[in-house]
C-alpha positions as MATLAB code, in Angstrom:
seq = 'XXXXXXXXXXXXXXXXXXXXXXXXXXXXXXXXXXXXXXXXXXXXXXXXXXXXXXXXXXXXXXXXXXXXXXXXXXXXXXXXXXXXXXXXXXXXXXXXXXXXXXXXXXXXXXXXXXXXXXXXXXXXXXXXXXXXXXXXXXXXXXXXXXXXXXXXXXXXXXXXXXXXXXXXXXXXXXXXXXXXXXXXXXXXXXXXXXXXXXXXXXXXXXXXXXXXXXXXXXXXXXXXXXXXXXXXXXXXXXXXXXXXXXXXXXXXXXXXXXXXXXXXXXXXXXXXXXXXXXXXXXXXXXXXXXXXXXXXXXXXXXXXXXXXXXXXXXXXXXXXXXXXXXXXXXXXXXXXXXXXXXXXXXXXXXXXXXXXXXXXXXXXXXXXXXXXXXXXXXXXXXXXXXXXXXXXXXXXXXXXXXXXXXXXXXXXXXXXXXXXXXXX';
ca = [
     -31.691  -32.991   19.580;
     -28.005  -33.590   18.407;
     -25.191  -32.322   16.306;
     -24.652  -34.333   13.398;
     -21.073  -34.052   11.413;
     -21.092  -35.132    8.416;
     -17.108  -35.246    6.958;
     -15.999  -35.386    3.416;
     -15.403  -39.082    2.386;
     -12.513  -40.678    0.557;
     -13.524  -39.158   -2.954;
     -10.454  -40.866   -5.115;
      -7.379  -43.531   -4.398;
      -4.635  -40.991   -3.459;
      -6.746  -38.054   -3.477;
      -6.172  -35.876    0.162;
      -8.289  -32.927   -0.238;
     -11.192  -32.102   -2.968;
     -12.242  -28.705   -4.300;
     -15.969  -27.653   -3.025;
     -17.518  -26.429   -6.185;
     -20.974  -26.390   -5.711;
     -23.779  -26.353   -2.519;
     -26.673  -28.028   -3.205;
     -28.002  -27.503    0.369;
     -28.080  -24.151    2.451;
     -28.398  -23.331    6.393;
     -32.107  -24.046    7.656;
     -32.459  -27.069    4.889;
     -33.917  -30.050    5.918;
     -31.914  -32.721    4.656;
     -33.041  -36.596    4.390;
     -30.246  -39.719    4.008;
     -28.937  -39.697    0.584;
     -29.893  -36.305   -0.516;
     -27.445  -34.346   -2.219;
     -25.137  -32.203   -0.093;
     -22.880  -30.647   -2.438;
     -20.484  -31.525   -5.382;
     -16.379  -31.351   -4.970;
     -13.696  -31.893   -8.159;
     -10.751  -34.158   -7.494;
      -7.924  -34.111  -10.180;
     -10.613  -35.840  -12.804;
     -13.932  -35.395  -12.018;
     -16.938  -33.901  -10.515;
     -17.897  -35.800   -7.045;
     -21.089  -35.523   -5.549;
     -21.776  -36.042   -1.707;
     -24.736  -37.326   -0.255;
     -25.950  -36.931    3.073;
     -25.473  -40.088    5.704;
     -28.320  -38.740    7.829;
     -31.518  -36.626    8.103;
     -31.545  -33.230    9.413;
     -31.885  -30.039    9.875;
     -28.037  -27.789    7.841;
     -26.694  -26.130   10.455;
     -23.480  -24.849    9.299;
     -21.538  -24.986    5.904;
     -17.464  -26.311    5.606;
     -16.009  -24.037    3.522;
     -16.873  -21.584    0.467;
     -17.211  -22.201   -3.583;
     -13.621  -22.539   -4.449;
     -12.325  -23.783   -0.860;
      -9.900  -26.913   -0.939;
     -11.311  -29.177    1.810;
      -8.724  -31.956    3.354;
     -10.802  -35.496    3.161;
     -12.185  -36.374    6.560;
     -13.241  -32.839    7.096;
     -16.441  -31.626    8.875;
     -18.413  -30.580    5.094;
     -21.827  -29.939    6.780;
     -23.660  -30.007   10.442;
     -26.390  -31.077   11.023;
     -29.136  -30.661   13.737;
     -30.669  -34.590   14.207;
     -33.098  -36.055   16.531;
     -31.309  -38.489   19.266;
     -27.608  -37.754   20.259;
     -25.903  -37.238   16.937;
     -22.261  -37.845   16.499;
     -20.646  -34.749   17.835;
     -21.090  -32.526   21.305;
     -22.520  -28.906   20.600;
     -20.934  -25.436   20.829;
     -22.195  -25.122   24.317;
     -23.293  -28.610   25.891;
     -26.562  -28.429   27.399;
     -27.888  -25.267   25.764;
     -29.671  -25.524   22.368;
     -30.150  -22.188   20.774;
     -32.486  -21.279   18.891;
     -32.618  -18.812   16.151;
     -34.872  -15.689   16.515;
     -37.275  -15.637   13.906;
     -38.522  -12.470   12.576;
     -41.736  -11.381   11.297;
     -41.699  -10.122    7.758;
     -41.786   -6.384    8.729;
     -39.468   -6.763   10.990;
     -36.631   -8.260    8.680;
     -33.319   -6.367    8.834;
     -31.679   -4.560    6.257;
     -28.676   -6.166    6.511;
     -27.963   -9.866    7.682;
     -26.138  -10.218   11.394;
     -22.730  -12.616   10.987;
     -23.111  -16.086   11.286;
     -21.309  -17.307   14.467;
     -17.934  -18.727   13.417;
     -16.903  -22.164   14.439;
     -13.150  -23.629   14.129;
     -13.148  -25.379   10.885;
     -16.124  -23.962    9.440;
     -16.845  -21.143    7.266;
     -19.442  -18.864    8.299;
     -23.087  -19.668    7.293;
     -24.582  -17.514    5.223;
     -28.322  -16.479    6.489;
     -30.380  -17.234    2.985;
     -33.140  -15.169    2.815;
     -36.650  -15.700    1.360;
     -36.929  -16.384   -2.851;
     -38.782  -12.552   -3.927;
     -37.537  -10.802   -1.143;
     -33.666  -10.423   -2.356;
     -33.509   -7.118   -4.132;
     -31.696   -6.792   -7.219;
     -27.840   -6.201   -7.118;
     -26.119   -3.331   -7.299;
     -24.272   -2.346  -10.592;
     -20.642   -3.760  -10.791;
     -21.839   -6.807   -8.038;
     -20.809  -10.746   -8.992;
     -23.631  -12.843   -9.269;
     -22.630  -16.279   -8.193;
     -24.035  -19.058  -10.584;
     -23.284  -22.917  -11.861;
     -21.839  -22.640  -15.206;
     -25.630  -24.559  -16.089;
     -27.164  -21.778  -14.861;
     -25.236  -19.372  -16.400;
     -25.424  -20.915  -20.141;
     -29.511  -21.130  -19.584;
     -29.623  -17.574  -18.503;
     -27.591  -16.888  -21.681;
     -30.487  -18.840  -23.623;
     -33.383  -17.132  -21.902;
     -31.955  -13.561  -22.677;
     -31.622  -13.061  -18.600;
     -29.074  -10.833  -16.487;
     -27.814  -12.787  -13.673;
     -27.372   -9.744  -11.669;
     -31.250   -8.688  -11.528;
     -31.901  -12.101  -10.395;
     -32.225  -13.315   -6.999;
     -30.623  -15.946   -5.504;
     -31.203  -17.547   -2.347;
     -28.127  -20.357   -2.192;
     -25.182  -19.780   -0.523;
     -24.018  -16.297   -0.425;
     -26.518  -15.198   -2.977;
     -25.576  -18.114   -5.242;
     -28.162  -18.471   -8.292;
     -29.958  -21.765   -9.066;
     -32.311  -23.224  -11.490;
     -35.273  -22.865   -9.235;
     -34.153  -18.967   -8.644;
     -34.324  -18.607  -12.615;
     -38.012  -19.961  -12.650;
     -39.006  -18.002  -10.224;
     -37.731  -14.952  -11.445;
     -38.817  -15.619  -14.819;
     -42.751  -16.931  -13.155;
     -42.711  -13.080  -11.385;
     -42.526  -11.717  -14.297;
     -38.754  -10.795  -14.670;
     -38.215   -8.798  -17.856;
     -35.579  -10.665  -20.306;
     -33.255   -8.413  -21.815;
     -34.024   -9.091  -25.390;
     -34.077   -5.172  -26.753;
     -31.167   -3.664  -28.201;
     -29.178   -0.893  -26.417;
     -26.492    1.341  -26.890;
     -25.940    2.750  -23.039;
     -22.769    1.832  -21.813;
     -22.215   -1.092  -19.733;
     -19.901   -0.264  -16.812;
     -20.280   -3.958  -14.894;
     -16.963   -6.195  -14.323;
     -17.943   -9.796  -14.048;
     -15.619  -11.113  -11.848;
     -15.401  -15.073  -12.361;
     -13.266  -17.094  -10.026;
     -11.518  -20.197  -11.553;
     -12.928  -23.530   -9.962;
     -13.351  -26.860  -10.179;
     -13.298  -28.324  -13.777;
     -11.842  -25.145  -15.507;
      -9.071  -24.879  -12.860;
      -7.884  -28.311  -13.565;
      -7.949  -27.519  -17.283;
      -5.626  -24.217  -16.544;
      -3.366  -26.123  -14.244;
      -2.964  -28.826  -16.866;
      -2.688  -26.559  -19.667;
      -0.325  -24.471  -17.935;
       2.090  -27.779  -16.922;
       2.059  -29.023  -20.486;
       2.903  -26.236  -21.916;
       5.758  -25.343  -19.507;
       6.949  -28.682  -19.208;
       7.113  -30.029  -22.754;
       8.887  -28.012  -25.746;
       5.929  -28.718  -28.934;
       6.857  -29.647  -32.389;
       3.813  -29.565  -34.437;
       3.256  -30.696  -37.910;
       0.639  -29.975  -40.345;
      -0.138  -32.231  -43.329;
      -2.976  -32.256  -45.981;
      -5.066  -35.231  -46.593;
      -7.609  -36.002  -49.062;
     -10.658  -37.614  -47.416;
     -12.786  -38.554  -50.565;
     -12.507  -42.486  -50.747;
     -12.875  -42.792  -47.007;
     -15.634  -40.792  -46.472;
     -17.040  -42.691  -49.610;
     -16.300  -45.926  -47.450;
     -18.336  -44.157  -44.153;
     -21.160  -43.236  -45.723;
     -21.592  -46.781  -47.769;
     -20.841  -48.851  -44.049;
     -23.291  -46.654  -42.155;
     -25.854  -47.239  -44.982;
     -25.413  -50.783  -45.305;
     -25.738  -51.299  -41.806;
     -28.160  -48.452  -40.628;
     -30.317  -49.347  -37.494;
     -28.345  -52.466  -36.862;
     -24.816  -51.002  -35.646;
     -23.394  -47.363  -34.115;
     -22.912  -44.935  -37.019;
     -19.603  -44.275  -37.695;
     -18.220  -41.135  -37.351;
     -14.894  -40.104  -38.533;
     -12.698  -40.995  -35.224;
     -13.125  -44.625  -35.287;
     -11.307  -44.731  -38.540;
      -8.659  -42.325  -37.451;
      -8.280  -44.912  -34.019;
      -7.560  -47.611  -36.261;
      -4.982  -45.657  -38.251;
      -3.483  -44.690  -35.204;
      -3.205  -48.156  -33.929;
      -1.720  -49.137  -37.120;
       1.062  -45.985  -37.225;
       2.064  -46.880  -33.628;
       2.603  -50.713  -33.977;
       5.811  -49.055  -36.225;
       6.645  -46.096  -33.581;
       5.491  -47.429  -30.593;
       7.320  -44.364  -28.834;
       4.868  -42.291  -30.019;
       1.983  -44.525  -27.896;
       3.819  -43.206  -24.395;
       3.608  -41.373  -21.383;
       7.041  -39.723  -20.649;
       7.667  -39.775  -16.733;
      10.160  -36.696  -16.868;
      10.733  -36.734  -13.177;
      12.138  -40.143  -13.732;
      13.688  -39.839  -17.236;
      11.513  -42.916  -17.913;
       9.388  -43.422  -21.418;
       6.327  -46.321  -20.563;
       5.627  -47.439  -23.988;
       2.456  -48.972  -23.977;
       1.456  -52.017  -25.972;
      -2.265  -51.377  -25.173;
      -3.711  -48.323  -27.396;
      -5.900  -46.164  -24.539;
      -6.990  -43.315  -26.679;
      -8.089  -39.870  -24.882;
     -10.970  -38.271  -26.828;
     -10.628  -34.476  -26.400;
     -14.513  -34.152  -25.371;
     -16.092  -30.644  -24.881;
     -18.745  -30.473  -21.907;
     -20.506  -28.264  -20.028;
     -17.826  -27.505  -17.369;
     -15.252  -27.614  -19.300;
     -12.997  -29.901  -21.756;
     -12.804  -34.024  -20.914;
     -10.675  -36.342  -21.960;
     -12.336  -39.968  -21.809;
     -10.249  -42.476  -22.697;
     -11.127  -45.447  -24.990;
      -8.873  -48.049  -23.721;
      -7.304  -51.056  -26.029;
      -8.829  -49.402  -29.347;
      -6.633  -51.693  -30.713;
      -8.805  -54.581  -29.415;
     -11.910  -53.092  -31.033;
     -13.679  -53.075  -34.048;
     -14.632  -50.053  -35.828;
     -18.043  -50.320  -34.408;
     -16.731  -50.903  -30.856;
     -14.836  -47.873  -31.133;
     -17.723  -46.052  -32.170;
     -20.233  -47.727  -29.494;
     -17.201  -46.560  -26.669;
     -16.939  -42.814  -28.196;
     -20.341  -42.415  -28.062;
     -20.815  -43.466  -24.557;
     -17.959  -41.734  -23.214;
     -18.810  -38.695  -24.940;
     -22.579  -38.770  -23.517;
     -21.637  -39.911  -20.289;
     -19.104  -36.946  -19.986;
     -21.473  -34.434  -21.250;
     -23.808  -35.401  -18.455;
     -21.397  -35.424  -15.695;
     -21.571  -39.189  -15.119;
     -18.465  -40.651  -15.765;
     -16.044  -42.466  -14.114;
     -12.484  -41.640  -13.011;
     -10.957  -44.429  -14.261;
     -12.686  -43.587  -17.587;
     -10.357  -40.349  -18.107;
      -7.315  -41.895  -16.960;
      -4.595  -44.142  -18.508;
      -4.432  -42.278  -22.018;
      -1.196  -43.272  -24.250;
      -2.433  -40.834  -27.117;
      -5.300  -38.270  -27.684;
      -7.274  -36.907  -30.470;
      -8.343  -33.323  -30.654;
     -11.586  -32.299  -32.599;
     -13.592  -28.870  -33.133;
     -15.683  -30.765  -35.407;
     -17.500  -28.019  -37.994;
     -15.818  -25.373  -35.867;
     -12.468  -26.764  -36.641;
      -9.759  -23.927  -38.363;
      -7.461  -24.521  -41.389;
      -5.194  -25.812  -38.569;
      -4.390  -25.586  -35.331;
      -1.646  -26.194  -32.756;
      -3.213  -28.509  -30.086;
      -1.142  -29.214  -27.118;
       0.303  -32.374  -26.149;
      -1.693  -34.494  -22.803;
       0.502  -34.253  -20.403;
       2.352  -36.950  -19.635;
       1.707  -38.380  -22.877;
       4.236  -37.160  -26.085;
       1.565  -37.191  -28.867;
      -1.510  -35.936  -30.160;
      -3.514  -36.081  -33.526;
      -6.144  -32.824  -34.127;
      -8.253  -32.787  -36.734;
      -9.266  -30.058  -38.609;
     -12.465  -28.944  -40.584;
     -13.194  -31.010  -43.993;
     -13.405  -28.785  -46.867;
     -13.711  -29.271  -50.699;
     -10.141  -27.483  -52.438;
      -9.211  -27.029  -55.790;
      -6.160  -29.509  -56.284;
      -3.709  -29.837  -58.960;
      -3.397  -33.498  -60.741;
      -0.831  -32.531  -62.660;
      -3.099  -31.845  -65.735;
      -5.674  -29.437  -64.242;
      -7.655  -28.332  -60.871;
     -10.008  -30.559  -59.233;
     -11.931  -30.392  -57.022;
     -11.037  -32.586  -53.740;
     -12.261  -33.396  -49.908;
      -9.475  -32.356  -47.945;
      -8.693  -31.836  -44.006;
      -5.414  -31.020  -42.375;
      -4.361  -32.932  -39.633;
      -2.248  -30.764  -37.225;
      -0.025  -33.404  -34.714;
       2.067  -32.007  -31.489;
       4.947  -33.699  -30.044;
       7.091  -33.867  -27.258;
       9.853  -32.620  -28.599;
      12.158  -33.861  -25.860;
      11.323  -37.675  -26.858;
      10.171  -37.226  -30.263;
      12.269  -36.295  -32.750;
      11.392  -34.322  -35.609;
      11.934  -37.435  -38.302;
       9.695  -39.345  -36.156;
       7.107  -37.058  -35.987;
       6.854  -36.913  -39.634;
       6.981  -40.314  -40.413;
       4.576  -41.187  -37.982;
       1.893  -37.720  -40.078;
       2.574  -39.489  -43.114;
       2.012  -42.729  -42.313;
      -1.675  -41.561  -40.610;
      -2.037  -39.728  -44.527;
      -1.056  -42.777  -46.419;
      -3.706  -45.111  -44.146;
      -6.632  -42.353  -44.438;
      -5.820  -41.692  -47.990;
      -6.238  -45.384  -48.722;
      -8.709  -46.618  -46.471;
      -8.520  -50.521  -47.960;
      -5.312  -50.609  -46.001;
      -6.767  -50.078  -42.234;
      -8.454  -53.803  -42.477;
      -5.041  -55.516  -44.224;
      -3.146  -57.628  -42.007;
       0.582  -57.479  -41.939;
];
């Protein structure tokens, strides 16, 4: 038998060291080639890491959280032949003790530490855990989390057998199979537990991103009124003419192509501002980031050259992007290269809001829930489809004027819909 190391690869051009966000594997697995080792976020995406051999997991690189430098031992692994690394003690193979099931500790002896390696936590049978104690952090995926949340379940009475205790889908249907009681009763006891939840992978990009935009660029936003009757008129007439034959159109296609149109007379406003520099880019190409909301956390796929498209290619991309987001399967290069983004809480959406600006880029367009209003025509109150749009600039390249011209030309365009398919 051999030692088998099996290093992080190159996840990303550029990208040195990847966060380890989730285990898919645990000491005492047997692993075959291509199975799934674990999962790692770069500065975009999710990565997940397959194993390049088959094996028995010895030992674990790092802890949830943990950045790991690429080329770094992620996982060992005990293989037939001579593997690809010399043991802790050349020439003696240890084996571990195995105990019988009365004779299991109460406690679990420390894993042996090697340089580079985190300790490898000793998973214990599924049924055999006991519940933890009050105030203890269960550790979960945020899909676990959000299906325990459907099924009425408290994380903390359920066993887990990953990693340190870490909860998976297989530890919910067993729980659930033994019987596990779902807390669907009301109670009025008081709840002493602290959840402690540590910021990682997806949601720690968002609050690094968040926090540079927002300390970096000083936001102008604008909030303008627009009445949405005659385009909406115009959606629902194209996606009944042409239902089953192309993508139904959605609102953001038509606000793309309004966009495109605004920024062919402010093409400041389609930028990235390089502030290190002092350099504007102004793009000629229209990549659009859609503000998408998944499971781990906001995306921001990017439709690049919208202005190219139709509005049914816009709508085919959006809808891809957005599905291929929501299931984790999309491609780095796919939420990179924005110019401009659109923000969206759909049904959700407030009065207005304040979104804030993609960093590096100096512009972005939210939309707002649609809503009928009383509005005056100068004779009497009618009654009207309206939506806000509320835009953020960079303030430091946009000027106020701008900013405003650029609202009211996106009003004038979705106001009179006729004029996003005139040339010139």
């Amino acid at each position: 038998m051999g030692i088998f190391e099996i290093r992080l690869p190159d996840v990303g051009e550029g990208v040195a060291e990847a966060e380890l966000i989730e285990w898919h594997v645990k000491p005492g697995d047997i692993v075959r080639e291509d199975d799934i080792l674990a999962a790692v976020m770069t500065d975009k995406a999710a990565v997940e890491v397959p194993s390049s051999a088959e094996g028995k997991v010895l030992e674990l690189g790092g802890e949830i959280g943990a950045m790991i430098p690429v080329g770094s031992v992620l996982v060992r692994l005990e293989v037939a032949g001579e593997g690809n690394a010399a043991a802790a003690n050349p020439g003696e193979q240890k084996t571990a003790p195995v105990a019988s099931p009365k004779a299991e500790p109460e406690t679990e002896p420390e894993a042996e530490t090697k340089p580079g390696l985190a300790p490898a936590p000793l998973a214990r049978k599924a049924g055999r855990r006991p519940p933890r104690p009050e105030g203890a952090k269960p550790l979960a995926s945020p899909s676990v989390r959000a299906r325990a949340r459907a099924e009425g379940l408290n994380l903390r009475q359920v066993p887990g057998t990953g990693p340190a205790g870490r909860i998976s889908h297989e530890d919910l249907d067993n729980w659930i199979a033994s019987g596990g009681i779902k807390q669907g009763g009301v109670t009025r006891g008081r709840n002493t537990g602290v959840e402690d939840v540590r910021i990682v992978g997806m949601r720690r990009k968002i609050a690094e991103k968040m926090a540079l935009a927002k300390r970096q660029i000083p936001h102008i936003t604008i909030v303008e009124e627009v009445e949405m009757g005659a385009l909406e008129d115009l959606r629902a007439a194209l996606n009944k003419k042409h239902e089953g034959q192309r993508p139904k159109l959605t609102l953001l296609p038509f606000l793309i192509r309004a966009i495109v149109e605004a920024v062919r007379e402010q093409p400041g406003l389609n930028a990235r501002f390089d502030d290190e520099d002092g350099v504007i880019h102004r793009h000629g190409g229209v990549h659009v980031g859609i503000a998408t909301q998944t499971e781990q956390g906001l995306n921001v796929p990017v439709v690049h050259h919208a202005e190219a498209g139709s509005l049914w290619d816009n709508a085919a991309e959006i809808l891809r992007l957005s599905e291929a987001a929501r299931e984790g399967s999309i491609k780095r290069e796919e939420l990179t290269g924005g110019t401009i983004t659109i923000t969206s809480l759909g049904p959700l959406g407030a009065i207005a809001t304040t979104p804030i600006v993609n960093y590096p880029e100096v512009a972005i367009v939210g939309v707002n829930k649609m809503q009928i209003r009383p509005v005056w025509d100068g004779q009497q109150f009618r009654p009207r489809k309206m939506m806000n749009l509320s835009c953020s600039f960079d303030h430091r390249v946009v000027d106020g004027w701008d900013a405003a011209v650029f609202v009211q030309k996106l009003k004038s365009l979705l106001e009179t819909p006729a004029m996003l398919f005139v040339e010139g």
